[in-house]
C-alpha positions in Angstrom: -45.8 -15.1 -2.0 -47.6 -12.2 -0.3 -50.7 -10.9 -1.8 -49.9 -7.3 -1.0 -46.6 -7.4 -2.4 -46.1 -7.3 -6.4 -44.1 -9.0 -8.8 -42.1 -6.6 -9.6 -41.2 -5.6 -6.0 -40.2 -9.1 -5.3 -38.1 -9.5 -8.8 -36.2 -6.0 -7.3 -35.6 -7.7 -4.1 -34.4 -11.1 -5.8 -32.4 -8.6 -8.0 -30.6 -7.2 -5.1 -30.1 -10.0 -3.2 -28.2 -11.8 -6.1 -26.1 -8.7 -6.8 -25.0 -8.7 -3.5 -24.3 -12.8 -3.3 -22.3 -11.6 -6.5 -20.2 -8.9 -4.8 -19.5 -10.7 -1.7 -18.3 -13.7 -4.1 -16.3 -11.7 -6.2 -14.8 -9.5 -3.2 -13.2 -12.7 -1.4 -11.7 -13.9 -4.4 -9.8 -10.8 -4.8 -9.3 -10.7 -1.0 -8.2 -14.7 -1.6 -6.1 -13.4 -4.6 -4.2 -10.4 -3.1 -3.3 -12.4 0.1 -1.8 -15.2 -2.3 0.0 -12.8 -4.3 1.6 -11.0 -1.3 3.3 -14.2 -0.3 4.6 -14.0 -4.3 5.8 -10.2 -3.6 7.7 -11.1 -0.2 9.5 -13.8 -2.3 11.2 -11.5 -4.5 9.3 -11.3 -7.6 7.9 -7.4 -7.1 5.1 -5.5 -8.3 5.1 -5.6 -12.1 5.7 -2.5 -13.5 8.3 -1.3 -10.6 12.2 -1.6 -10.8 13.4 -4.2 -8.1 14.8 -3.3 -5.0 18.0 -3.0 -4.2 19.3 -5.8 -1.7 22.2 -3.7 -0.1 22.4 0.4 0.0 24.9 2.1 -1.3 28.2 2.2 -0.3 28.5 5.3 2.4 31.0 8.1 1.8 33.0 10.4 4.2 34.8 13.1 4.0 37.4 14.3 6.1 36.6 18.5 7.2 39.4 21.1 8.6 39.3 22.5 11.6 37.8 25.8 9.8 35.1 23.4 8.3 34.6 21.5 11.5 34.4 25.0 13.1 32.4 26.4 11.0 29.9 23.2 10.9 29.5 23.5 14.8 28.8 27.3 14.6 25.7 26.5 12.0 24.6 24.0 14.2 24.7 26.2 17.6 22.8 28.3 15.4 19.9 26.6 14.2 19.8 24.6 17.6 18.7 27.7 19.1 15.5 28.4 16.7 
């Protein structure tokens, strides 16, 4: 140990230098963790908490327009096209 240096700077740097072996430690193990459960999320079990998602969309509907509709539909469209 240096003789300029005191004891209770070198407990502080020991301090830190454990905290931070701590926080990498616990930081890959969440990494490690998250990365494992996204392979679980792709499979189909979800987020807990959230409804599951639907597998197919909804059916799509049409409806059949006049001519005044149709008409009228390519008028509104002429319209905005030109803003």
């Amino acid at each position: 140990m240096p003789d300029d240096v005191s004891i209770l700077a070198m407990l502080g740097v020991t301090l830190l230098v454990l905290a931070a072996v701590a926080w990498t430690a616990v930081l890959v193990l969440l990494l490690r963790r998250a990365r494992s459960g996204g392979a679980a999320r792709r499979s189909g079990r979800g987020l807990p908490g959230f409804p599951r998602p639907r597998r197919a969309a909804p059916p799509l509907e049409a409806v059949e327009l006049t001519p005044a509709e149709q008409d009228a539909f390519a008028g509104l469209v002429r319209r905005l096209g030109r803003r």
